[in-house]
N, C-alpha and C positions, 0 to 999 in steps of 0.2 A: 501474129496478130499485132504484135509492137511495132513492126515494119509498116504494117497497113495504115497503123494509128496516125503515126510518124509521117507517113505519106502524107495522110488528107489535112493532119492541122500544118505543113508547111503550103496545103493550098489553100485552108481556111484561113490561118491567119493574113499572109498580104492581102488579101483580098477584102478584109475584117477591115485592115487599118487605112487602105487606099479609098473603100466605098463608105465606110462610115465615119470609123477615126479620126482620121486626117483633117478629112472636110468638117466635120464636128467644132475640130481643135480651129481651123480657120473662122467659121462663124463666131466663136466663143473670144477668137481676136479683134475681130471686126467690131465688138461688141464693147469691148471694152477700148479699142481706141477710139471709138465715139463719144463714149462718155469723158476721155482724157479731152478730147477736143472743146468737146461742148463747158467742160470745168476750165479749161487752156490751163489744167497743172496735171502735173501726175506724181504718185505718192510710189516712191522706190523706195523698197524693204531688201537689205543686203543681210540675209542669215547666217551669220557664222558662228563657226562650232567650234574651232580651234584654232586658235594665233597663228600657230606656221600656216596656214596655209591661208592668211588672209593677207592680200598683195593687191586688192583693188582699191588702196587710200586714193590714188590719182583717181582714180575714176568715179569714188565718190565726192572729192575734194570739187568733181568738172560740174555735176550736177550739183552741188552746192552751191556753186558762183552764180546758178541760170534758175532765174524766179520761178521759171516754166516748173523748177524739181522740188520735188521738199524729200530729199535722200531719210533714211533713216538705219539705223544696225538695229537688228533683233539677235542676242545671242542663245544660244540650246547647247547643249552637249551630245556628242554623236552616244547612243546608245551600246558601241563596242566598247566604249573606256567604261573600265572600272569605275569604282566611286568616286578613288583619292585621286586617277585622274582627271573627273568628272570636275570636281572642285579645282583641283589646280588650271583646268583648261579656260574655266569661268573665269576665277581670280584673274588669269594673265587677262583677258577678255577687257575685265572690268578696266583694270589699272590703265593698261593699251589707251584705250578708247577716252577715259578719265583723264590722264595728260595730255590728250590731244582737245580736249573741252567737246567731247561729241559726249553725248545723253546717249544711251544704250536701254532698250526694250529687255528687262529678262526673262525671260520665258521657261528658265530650268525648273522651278517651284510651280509651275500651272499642272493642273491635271490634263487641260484640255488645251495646248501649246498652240494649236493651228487657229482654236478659236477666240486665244488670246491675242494672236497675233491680228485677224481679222479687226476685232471687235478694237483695237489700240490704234492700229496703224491704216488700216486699211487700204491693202499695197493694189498698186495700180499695175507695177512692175517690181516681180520679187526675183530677187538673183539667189540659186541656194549653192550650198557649196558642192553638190556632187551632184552625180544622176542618175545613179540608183532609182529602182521603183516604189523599194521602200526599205528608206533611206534610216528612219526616227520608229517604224510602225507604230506609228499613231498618227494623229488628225494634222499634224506637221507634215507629212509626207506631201509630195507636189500634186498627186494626184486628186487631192482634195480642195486645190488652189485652181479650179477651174474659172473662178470671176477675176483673173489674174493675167497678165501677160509673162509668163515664168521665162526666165531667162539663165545663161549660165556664161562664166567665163570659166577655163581648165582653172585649176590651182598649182599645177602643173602643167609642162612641158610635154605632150604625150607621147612616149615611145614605144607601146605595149599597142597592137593591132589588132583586127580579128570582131566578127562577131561580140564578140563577149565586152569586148570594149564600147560600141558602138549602139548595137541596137538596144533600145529601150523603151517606152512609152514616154517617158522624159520625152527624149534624144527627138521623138517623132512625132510629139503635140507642142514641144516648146513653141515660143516665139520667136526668142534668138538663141541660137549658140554662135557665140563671138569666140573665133576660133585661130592659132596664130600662124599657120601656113597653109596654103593650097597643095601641100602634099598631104594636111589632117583633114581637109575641105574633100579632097578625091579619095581618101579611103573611105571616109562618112558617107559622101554620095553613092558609095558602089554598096555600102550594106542597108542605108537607113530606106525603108519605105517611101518616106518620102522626097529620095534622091538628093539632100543634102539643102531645099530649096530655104530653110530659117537658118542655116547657117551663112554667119557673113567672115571675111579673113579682117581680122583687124591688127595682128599681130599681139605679140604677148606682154603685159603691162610689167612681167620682171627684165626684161629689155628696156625699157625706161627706167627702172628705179637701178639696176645696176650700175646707170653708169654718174649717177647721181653718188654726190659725199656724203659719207655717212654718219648719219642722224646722232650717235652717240660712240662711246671707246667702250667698246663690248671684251675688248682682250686682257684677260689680268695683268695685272703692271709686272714686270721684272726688274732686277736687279742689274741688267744689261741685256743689249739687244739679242737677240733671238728670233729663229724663223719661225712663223705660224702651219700650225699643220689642224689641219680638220680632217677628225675620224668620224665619218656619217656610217654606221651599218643600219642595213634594212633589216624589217620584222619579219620577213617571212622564213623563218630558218625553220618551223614544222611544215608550212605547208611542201608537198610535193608535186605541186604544176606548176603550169607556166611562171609562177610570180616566184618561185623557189630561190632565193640566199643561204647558200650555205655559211658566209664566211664568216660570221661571226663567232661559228661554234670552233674555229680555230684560229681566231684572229683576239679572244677577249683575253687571255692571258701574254700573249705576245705582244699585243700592241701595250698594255701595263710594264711589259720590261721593255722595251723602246723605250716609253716616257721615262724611266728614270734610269736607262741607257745614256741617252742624250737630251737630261736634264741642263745640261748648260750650254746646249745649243739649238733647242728646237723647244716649242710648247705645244701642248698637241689638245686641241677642242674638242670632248665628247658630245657630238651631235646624232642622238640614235634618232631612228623612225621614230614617231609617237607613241606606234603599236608596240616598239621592243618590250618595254617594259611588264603589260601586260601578258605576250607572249611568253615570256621569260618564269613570269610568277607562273603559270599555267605548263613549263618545261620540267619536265622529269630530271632530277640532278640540279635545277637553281630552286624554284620558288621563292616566295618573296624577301626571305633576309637575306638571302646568298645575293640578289641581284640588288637590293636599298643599298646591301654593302659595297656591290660592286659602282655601281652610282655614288656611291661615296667618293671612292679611291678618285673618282675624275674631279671630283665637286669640290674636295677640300688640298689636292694636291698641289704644292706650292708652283710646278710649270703645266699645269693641267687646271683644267675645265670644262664643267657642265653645261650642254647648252640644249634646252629643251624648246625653247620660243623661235621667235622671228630667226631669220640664219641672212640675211641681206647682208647687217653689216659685217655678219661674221666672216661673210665673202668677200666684201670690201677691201676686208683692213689684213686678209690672210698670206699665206704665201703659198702655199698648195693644199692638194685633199686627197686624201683614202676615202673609198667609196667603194658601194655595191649596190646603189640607189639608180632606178632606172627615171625619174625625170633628173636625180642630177647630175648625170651622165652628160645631158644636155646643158641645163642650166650653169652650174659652174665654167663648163666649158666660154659662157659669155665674160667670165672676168680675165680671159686669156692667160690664166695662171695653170701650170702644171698639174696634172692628176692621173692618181692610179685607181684602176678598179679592181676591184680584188674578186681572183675567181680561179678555181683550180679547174675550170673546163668553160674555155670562152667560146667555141660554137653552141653550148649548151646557155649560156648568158645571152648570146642574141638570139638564142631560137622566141619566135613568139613575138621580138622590138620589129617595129616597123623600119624602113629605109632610115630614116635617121635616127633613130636608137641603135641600128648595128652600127651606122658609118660612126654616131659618135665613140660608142666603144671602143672601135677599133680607132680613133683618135686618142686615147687614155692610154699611157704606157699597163699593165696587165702583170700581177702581182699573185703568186699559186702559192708561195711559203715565207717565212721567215726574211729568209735570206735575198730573195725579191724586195720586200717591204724596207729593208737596210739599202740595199743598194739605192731603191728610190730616193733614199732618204739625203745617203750621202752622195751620188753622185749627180744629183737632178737638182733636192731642194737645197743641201749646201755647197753644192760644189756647181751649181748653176750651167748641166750639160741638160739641154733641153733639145732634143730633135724633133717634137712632136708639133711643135707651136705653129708650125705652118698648116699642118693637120683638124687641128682645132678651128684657126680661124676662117679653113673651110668651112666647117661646121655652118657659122653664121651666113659666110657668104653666098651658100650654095642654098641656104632652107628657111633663114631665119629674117631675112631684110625685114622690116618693116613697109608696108604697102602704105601709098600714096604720099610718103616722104612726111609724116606724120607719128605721134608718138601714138601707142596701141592706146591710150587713152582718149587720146581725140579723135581717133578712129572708131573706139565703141560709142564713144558720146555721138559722134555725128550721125553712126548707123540708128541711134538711138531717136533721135530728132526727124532722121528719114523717114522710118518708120512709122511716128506717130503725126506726120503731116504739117510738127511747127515748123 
């Protein structure tokens, strides 16, 4: 019976979303770029949840110069973080946005978030930070933004494919997905209903700001020069699919004797996922003192630190990375600096990435123990044997250009302008 069931909602649903949906979601556009037109402004609402993953300053800074925009931030907390990092997510949020002299909408104290945001802003074009269908569950979710033109740019690099990645009621009532290659343009087209037609390639706005100086000295001072080293492990060390990282759960005492291994020749950046911390408290054998403590030893260690925020300039001003992070697989790979990914089984790491998520892995020198993560150390970041580097700058050359010889900023902005007819 489950087979049969199976059978008819894979024929009801396309069929649901091509004869009603779809076309739905285009009248519901049409609708609201009329009323942009007839006002000749339109109110952009950028929601963001969490500091790392907010990279679209350039593209707010474009509609701010252009009378046509009145940009605005609304910030929320993603409903997976805990309390404490509910409040530290804000905090960073506030301060962020606060030294740049932008007014910020807060919306974490509302009961009714989606209708706060209407009734204050009332967004003409809202960019949210993910595509989830339901994202906040509650009135914040995009599906309740139907007098909107909802938009999205990755916050990431994507290298994870598949169904699961792709299709969603988002993904297939948006307006735009501003997307950064035409190799994420043809896999979208082959799964989404609506054959990929609201997505435009604009390339990726951390491509522009990489190669840009960086904003502040984010690296603790020393007492004499020394290499920079960034340790980013991923959160998924319970789950057991596709998105599975093992490497922390034998890499968090090891990589602590490195640091003070080669305290007087290297400093080493603690940059976990944002989920580690919560996963960790919810791990049988840390919970939460064992892991505040373990956050400590990076936070307060005289060649070590804590890095929970933005990671731009951390990449700027670095000199290599340990990782198990699948967009920064990709992304780092843009500072042309050296990196290992750490994985005791690498066909089982690219199983599930897309063409450029393998190719870039297998661009990462590849690190299963101890005695790997030294060698990289010594013979790569201080002893400067890099064989990889030509490997890497495949990477960009072969996936990453930028289209129409333009920064991805002025590329979302112009699609943005296309769009609505000014």
């Amino acid at each position: 019976m489950g087979s049969l069931e199976e059978t008819i909602r894979r024929w009801i649903e396309p069929t649901q979303y091509r004869v009603l949906i779809i076309p739905r979601a285009k009248v519901r556009h049409r609708r609201v770029i009329r009323r942009v037109q007839e006002n000749g402004k339109a109110n952009v609402v950028f929601l963001v949840s969490s500091l790392p993953m907010w990279r679209f300053q350039s593209v707010y800074d474009l509609l701010k110069s252009d009378e046509r925009f009145s940009p605005s931030i609304a910030i929320y907390p993603f409903p997976s973080f805990g309390s404490l990092q509910k409040e530290e997510a804000m905090t960073s949020l506030r301060a962020y946005f606060r030294e740049r002299g932008i007014a910020v909408t807060d919306l974490s104290q509302e009961s009714f978030p989606g209708q706060a945001l209407k009734d204050q802003l009332s967004p003409d074009i809202l960019f949210f930070p993910q595509t989830y269908n339901y994202l906040y569950g509650n009135d914040l979710d995009n599906q309740f933004f139907t007098d909107s033109l909802n938009c999205y740019i990755p916050y990431s690099i994507r290298t994870s494919t598949g169904k699961n990645v792709y299709r969603s009621l988002f993904n297939d009532t948006a307006w735009r997905l501003f997307y950064p290659s035409k190799l994420h343009y043809l896999e979208a087209k082959s799964i989404l209903y609506n054959k990929g037609t609201n997505i435009r390639i604009t390339g990726d706005p951390i491509i522009d700001l990489i190669q840009t100086a960086p904003e502040e000295q984010v690296w603790k001072p020393q007492n004499k020069a020394k290499k920079r080293v960034i340790w980013a492990p991923h959160f998924s060390i319970i789950d057991n699919g596709i998105m599975h990282r093992d490497s922390f759960t034998w890499l968090s005492e090891c990589m602590k004797e490195i640091a003070n291994q080669y305290q007087e020749s290297i400093q080493i950046a603690f940059k976990p996922h944002p989920r580690l911390k919560s996963e960790l408290y919810a791990l049988s054998g840390w919970g939460q003192e064992k892991t505040d403590c373990y956050y400590r030893f990076w936070e307060e260690g005289a060649n070590t630190q804590l890095e929970t925020g933005p990671y731009l300039d951390l990449f700027k001003e670095s000199d290599a990375m340990i990782h198990d992070c699948g967009s920064f697989s990709v992304e780092y790979l843009l500072t042309g600096k050296p990196v290992l990914f750490t994985t005791q089984d690498v066909q089982k790491s690219i199983a599930g990435q897309n063409e450029l998520g393998q190719q870039a892995i297998l661009a990462h020198y590849h690190g299963a123990t101890r005695e790997d993560i030294q060698t990289f150390i010594e013979k790569t970041v201080l002893g400067g044997e890099d064989s990889k580097i030509d490997a890497r700058k495949a990477i960009y050359n072969n996936y990453l250009q930028l289209p129409r010889g333009r920064s991805a900023a002025e590329n979302i902005y112009n699609e943005i302008l296309a769009g609505l007819g000014f």
